[in-house]
N, C-alpha and C positions, 0 to 999 in steps of 0.2 A: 322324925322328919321323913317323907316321904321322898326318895327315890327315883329320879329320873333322867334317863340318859336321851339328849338331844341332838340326836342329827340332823345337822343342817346346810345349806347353800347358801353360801356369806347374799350372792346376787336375788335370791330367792324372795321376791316382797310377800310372799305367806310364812314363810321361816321366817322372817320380819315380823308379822303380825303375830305369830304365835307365840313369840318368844319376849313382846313386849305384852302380852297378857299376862304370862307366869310372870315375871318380873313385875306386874300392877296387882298381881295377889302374892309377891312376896315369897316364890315358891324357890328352890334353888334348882339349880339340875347341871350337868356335868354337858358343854355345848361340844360337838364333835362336827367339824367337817365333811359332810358326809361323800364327796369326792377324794379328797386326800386319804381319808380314812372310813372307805364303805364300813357299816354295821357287820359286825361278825357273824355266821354261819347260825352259830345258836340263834340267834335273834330273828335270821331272815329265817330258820325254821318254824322258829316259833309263828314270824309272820305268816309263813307260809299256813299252820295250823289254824291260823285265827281266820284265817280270808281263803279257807278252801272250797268255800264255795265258787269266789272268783277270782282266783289267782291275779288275774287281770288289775287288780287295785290295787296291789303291792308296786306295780309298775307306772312310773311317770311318762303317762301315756302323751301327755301333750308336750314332754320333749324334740326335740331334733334327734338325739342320738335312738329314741327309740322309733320315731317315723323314718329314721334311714336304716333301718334295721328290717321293718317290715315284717312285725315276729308273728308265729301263730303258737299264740301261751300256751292253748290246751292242747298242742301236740309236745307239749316239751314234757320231758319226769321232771321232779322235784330236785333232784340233782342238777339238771341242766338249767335250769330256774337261778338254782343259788352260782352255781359259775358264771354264769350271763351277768347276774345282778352284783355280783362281786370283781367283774373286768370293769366295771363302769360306774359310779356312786351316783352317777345324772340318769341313771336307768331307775333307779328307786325312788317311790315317793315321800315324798318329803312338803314338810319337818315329818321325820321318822324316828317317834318316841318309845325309850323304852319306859315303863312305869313297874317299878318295885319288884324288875326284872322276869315281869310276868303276865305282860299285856302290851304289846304291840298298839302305840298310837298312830293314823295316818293320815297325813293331811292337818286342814287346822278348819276347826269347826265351833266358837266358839259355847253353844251349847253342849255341844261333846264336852270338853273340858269343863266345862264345867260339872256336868255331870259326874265326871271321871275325878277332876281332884279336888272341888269343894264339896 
């Protein structure tokens, strides 16, 4: 069985979409809060590694907390990235999947996933 940890935003209607597709293929996955409980440090590096070319997509840019923020991504380190993204779980995009502890999913795409788990 294939592995997958899901962060999500109960109010979120694409965490909504993405999570009644896995469930319409039957997949299982471990749902996490992604507010109560932002995605751990490994993980947001790992995202960090997969999206360096644009940092920028890791980040739920069409939030409030990050338009009242008013950030500039590519002046920050990587360090300040994951503090930023770890004071606030509404700063990270989401549904924010991990897949078999070694692939950062983001957003919900339904041909991605599928690509990704069938």
């Amino acid at each position: 069985m294939k592995k997958i940890i899901f962060y999500t935003y109960l109010k979120c209607s694409t965490c909504r979409k993405a999570e009644k597709w896995l469930k319409s293929k039957d997949f299982e996955f471990q749902l996490i809060d992604i507010v109560k409980e932002p995605p751990l440090v490994n993980y947001l590096n790992l995202a960090l590694e997969q999206y360096s070319d644009d940092k920028k997509r890791i980040f739920n840019t069409r939030g409030k907390v990050f338009k009242t923020l008013n950030l500039d991504i590519n002046g920050l380190s990587k360090e300040e990235i994951i503090q930023l993204l770890l004071s606030d779980g509404k700063l990270i995009k989401r549904p924010f999947l991990i897949y078999e502890g070694k692939k950062v999913i983001l957003g919900f795409n339904e041909i991605q996933y599928a690509k990704q788990f069938i």
